[in-house]
N, CA, C and O of each residue as an XYZ file, in Angstrom:
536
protein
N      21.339     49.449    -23.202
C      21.257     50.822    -23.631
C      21.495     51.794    -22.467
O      21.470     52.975    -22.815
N      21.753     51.530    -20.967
C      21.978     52.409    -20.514
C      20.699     52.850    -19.589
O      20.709     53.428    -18.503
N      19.823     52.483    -20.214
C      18.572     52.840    -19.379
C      17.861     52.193    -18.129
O      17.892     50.963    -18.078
N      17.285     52.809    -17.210
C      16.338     51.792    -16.664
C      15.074     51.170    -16.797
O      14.335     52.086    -17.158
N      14.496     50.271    -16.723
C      13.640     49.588    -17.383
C      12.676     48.462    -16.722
O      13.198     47.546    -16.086
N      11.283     48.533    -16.872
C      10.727     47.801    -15.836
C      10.556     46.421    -16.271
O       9.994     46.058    -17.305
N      11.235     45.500    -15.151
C      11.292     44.242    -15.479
C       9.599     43.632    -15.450
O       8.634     44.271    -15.032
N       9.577     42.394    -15.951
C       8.246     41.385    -16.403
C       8.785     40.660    -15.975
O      10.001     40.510    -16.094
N       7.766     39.751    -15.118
C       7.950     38.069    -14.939
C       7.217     37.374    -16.085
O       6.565     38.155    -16.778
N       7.183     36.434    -16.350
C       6.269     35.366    -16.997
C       6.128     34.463    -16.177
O       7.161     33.935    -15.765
N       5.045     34.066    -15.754
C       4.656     32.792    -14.642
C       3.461     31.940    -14.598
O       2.291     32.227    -14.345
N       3.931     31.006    -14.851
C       2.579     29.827    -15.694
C       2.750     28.637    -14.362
O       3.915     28.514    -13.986
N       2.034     28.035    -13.855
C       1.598     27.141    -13.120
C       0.586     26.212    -13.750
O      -0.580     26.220    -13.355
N       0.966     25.467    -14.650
C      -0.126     24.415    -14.850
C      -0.251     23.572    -13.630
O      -1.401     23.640    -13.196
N       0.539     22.782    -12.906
C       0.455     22.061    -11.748
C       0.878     22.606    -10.410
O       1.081     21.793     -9.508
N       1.030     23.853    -10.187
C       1.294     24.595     -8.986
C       0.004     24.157     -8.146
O       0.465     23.277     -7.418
N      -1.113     24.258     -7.896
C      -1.887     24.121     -7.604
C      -2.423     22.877     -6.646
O      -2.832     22.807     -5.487
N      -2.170     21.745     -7.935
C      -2.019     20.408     -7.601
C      -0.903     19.953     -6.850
O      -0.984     19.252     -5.842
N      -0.065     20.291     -7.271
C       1.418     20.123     -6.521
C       1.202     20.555     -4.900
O       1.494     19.948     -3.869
N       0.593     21.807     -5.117
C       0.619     22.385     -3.399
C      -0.528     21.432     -2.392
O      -0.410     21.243     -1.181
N      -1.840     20.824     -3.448
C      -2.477     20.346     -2.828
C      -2.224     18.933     -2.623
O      -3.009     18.432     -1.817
N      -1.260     18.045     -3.169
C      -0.328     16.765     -2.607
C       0.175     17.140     -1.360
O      -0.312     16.878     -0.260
N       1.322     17.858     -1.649
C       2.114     18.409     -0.302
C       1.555     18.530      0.652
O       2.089     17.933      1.586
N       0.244     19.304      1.007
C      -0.660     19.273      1.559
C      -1.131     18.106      2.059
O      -1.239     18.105      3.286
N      -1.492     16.969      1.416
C      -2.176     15.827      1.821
C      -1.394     14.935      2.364
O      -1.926     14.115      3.113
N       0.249     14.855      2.098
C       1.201     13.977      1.996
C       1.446     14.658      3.797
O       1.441     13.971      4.818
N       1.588     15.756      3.731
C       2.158     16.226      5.217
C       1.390     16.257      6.091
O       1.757     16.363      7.262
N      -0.048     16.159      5.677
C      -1.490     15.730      7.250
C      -1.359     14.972      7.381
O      -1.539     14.626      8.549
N      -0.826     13.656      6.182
C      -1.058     12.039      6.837
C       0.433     11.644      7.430
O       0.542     10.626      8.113
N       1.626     12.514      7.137
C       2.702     12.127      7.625
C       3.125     11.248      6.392
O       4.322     10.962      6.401
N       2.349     10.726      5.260
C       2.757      9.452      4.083
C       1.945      8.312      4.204
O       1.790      7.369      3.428
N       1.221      8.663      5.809
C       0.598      7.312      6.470
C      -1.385      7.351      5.801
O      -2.375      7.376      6.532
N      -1.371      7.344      4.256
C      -2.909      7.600      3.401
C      -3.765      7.087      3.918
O      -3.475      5.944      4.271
N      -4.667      7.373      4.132
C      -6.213      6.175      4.239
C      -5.957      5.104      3.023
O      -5.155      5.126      2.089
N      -7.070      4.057      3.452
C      -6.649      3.100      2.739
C      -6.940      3.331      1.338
O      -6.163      2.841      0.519
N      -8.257      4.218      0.803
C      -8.300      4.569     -0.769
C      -7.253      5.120     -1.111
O      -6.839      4.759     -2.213
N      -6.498      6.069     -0.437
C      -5.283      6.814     -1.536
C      -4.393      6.163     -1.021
O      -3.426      6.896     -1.228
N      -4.026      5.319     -0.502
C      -2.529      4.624     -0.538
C      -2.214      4.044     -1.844
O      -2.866      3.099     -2.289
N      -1.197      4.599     -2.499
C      -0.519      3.683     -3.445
C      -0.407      2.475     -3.472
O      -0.620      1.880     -4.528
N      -0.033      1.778     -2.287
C       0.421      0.175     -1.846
C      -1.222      0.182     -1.290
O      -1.404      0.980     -0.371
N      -2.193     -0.442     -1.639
C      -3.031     -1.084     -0.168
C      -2.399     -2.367      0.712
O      -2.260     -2.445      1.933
N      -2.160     -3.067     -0.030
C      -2.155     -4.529      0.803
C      -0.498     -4.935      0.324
O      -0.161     -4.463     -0.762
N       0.249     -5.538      0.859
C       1.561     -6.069      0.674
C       1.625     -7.663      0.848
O       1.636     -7.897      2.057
N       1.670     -8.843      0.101
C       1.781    -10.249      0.329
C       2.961     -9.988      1.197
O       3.878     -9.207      0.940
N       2.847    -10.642      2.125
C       4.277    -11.560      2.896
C       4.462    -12.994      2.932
O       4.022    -13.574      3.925
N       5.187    -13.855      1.790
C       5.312    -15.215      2.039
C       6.480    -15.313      3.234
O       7.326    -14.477      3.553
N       6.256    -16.426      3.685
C       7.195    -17.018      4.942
C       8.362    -17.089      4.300
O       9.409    -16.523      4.616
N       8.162    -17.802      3.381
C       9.456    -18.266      2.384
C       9.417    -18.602      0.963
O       8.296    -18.433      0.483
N      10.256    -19.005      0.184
C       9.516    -19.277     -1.275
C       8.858    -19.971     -1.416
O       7.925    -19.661     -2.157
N       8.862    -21.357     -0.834
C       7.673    -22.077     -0.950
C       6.089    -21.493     -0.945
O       5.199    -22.197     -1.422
N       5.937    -20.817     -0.656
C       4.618    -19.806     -0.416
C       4.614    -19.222     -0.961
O       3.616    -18.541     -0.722
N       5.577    -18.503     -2.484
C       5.306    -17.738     -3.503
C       4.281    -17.754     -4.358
O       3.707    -16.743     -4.762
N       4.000    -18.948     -4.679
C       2.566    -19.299     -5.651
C       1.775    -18.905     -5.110
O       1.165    -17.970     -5.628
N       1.350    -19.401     -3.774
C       0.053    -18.916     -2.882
C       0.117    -17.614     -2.868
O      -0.693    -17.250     -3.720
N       0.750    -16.438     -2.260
C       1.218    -15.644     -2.498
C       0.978    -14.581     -3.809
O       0.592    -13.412     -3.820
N       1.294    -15.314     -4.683
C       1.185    -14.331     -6.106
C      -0.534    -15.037     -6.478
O      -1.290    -14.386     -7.200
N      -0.863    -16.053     -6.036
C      -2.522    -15.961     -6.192
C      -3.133    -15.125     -5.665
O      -3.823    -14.356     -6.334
N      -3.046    -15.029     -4.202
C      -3.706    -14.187     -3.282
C      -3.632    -12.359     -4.176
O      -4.578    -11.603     -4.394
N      -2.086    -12.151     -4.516
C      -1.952    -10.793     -5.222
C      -2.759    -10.906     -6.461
O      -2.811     -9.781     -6.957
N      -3.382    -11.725     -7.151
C      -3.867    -11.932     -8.408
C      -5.466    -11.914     -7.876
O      -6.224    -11.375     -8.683
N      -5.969    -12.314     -6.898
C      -6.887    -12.351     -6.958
C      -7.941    -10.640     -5.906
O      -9.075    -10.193     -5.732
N      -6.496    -10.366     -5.547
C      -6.767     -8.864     -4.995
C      -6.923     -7.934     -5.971
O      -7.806     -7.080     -6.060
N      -5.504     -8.272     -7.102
C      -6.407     -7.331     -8.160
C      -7.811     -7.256     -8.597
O      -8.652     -6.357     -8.565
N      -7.810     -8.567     -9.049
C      -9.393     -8.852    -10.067
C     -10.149     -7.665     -9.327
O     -10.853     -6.793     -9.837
N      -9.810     -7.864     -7.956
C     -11.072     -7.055     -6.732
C     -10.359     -5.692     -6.652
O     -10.280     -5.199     -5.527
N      -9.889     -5.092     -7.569
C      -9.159     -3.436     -7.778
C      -8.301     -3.113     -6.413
O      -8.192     -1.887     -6.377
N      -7.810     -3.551     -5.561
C      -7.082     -3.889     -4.807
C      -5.716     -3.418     -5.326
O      -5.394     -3.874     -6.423
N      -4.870     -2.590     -4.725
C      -3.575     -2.248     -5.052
C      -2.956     -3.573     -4.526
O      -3.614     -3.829     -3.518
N      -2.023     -4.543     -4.699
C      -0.805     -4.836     -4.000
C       0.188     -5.822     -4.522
O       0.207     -6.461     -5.574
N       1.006     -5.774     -3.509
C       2.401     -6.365     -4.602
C       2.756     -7.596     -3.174
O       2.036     -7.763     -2.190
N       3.895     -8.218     -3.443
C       4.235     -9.534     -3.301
C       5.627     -8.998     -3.071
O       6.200     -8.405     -3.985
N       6.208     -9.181     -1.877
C       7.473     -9.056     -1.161
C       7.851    -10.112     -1.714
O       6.862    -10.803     -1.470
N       8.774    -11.003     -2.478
C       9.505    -11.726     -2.616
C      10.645    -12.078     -2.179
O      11.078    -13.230     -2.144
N      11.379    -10.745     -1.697
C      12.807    -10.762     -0.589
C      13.069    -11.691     -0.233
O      12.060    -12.394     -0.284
N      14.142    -12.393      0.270
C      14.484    -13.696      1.143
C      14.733    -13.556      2.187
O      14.949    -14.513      2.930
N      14.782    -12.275      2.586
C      14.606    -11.904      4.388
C      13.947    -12.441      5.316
O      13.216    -13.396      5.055
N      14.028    -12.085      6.240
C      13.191    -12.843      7.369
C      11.482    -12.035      7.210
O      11.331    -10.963      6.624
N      10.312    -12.832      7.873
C       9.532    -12.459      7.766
C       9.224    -10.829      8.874
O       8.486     -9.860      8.701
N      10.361    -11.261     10.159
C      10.119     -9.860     11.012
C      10.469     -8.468      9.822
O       9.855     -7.474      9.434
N      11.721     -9.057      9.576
C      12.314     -7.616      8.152
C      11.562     -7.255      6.993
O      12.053     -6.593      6.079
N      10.374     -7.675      7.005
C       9.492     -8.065      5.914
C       8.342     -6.829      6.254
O       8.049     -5.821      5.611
N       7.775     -7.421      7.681
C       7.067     -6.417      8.241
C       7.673     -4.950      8.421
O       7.021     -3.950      8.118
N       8.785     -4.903      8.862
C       9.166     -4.056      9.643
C       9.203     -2.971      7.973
O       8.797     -1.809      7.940
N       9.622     -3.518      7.089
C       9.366     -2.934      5.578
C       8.525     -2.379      5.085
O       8.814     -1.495      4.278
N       7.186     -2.673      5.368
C       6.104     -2.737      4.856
C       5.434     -1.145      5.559
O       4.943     -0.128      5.069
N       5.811     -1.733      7.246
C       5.261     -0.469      8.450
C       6.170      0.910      8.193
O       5.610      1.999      8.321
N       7.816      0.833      7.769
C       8.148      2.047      7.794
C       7.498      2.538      6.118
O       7.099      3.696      6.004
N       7.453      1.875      5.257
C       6.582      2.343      4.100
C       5.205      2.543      4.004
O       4.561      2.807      2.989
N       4.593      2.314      5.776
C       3.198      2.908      5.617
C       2.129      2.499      5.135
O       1.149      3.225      4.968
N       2.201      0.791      4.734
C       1.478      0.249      3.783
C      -0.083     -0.598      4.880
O       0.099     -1.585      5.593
N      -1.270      0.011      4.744
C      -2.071     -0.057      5.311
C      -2.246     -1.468      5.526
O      -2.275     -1.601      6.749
N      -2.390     -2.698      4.924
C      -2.483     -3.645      5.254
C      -1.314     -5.106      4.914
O      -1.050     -5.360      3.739
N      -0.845     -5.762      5.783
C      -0.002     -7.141      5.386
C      -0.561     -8.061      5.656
O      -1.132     -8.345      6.709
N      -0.387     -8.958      4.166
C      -0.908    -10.166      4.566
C       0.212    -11.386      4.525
O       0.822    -11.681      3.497
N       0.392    -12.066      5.832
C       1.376    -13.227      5.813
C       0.586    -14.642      5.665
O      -0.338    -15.150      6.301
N       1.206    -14.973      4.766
C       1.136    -16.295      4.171
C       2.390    -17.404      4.455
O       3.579    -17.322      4.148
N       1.745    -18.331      5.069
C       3.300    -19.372      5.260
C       2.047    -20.914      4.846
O       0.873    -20.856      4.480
N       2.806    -21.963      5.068
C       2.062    -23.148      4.820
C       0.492    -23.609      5.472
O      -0.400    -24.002      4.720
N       0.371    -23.538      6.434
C      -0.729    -23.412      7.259
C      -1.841    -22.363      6.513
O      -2.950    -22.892      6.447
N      -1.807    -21.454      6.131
C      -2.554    -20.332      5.457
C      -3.051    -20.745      3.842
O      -4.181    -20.692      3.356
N      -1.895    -21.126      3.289
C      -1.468    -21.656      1.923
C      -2.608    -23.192      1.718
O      -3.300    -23.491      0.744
N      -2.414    -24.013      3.207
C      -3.399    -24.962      2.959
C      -5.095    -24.720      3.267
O      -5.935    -25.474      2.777
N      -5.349    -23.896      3.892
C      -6.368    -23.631      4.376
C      -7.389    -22.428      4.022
O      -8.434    -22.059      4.557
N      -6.540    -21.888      2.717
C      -6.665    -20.894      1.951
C      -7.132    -19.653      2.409
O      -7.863    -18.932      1.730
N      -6.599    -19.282      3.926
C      -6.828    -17.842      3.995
C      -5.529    -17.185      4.016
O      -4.442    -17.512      3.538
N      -5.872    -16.285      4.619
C      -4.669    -15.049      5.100
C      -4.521    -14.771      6.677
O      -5.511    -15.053      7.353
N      -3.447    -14.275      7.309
C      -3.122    -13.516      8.149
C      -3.164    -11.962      8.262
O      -2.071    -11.519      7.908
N      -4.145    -10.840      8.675
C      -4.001     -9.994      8.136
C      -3.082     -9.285      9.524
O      -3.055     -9.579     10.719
N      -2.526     -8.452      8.878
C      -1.576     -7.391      9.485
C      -2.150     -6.251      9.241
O      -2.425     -6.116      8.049
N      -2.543     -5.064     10.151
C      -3.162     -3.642     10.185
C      -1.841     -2.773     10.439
O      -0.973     -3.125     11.238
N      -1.779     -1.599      9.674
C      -0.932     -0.666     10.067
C      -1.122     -0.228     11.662
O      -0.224      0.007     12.471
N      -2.972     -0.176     11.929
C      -3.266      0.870     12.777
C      -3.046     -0.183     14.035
O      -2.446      0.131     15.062
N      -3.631     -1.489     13.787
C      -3.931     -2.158     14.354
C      -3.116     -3.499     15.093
O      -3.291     -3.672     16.299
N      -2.367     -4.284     14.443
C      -1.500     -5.103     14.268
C      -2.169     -6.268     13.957
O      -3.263     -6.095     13.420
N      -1.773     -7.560     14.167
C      -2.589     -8.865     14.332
C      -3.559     -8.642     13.894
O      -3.690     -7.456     14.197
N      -4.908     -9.075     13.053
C      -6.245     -8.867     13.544
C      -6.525    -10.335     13.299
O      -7.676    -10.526     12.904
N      -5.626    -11.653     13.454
C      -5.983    -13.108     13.147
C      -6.038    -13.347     11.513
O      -5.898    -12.450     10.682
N      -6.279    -14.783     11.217
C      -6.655    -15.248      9.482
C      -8.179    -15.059      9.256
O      -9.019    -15.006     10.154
N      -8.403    -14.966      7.962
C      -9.613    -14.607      7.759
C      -9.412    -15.323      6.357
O      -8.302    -15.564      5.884
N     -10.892    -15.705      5.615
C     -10.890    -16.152      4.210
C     -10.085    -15.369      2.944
O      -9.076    -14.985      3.533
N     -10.016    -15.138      2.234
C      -8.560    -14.545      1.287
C     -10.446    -13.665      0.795
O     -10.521    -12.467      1.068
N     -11.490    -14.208      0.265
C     -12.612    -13.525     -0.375
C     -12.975    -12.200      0.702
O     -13.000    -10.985      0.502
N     -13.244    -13.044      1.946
C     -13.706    -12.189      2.678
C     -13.205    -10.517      3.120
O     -13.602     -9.363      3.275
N     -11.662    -11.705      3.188
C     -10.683     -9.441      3.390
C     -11.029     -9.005      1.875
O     -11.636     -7.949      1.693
N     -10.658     -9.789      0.826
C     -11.314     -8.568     -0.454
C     -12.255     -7.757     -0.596
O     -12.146     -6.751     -1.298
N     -13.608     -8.158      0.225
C     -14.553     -7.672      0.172
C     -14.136     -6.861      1.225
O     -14.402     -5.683      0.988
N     -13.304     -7.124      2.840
C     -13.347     -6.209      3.821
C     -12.825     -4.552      3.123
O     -13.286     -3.439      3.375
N     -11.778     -4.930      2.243
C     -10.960     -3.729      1.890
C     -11.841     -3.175      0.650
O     -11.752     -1.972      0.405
N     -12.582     -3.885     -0.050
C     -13.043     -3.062     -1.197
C     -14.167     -1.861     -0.448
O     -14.462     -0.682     -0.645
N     -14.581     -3.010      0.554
C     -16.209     -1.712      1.648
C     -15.098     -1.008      2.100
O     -15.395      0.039      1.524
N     -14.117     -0.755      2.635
C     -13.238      0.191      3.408
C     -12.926      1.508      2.505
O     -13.006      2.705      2.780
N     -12.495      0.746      1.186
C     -11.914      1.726     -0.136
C     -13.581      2.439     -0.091
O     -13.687      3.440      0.617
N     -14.588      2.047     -0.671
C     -15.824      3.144     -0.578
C     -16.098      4.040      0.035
O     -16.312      5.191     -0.347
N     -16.138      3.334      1.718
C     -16.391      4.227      2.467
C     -16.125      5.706      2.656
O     -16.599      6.301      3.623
């Protein structure tokens, strides 16, 4: 019509809020979560396939214990395995090869830490479930 006329926004944020407060959390840790909010907690590393069963037990029995983690299956080498796991930030790896598989623990791998030796497969469940509380 010729006229001038004062414009309106309409502006709804259902998740603005939330959204800003991820961004927020995602950019203090760098991606690198404490171990409760990590998406991934724990990552299986078998040596090779032979160690898949052991492997997908150990991931089966981390769930039962609310434990996030998944099972690298890749056929890569075990260094490319790690090196996977660390640029994705994933707080803990556990390598499994035959020796581990018979003796039924784990190798644990620390993001912060590296190495920390084998330990019983029960015992880190319980280490990471007291960690997740804390």
């Amino acid at each position: 019509d010729g006229q001038e006329h004062q414009p309106y926004m309409v502006h709804r944020a259902l998740l603005g809020s939330l959204e800003r407060f991820f961004g927020i959390l995602i950019e203090h840790y760098a991606g690198a979560f404490p171990l409760w909010l990590a998406p991934e907690q724990v990552r299986v590393l078998p040596l090779s396939d032979k160690q898949l069963d052991y492997a997908r037990r150990v991931a089966g029995e981390l769930q039962a214990g609310d434990v996030r983690v998944t099972v690298d299956e890749a056929a890569d080498k075990l260094g490319a395995k790690i090196r996977r796991a660390q640029l994705e930030k994933i707080p803990y790896m556990l390598v499994v090869g035959g020796r581990e598989a018979e003796a039924g623990v784990v190798a644990v791998r620390s993001r912060e830490t590296g190495d920390q030796g084998t330990v019983p497969l029960a015992d880190f469940v319980k280490r990471v479930r007291t960690e997740t509380l804390a």
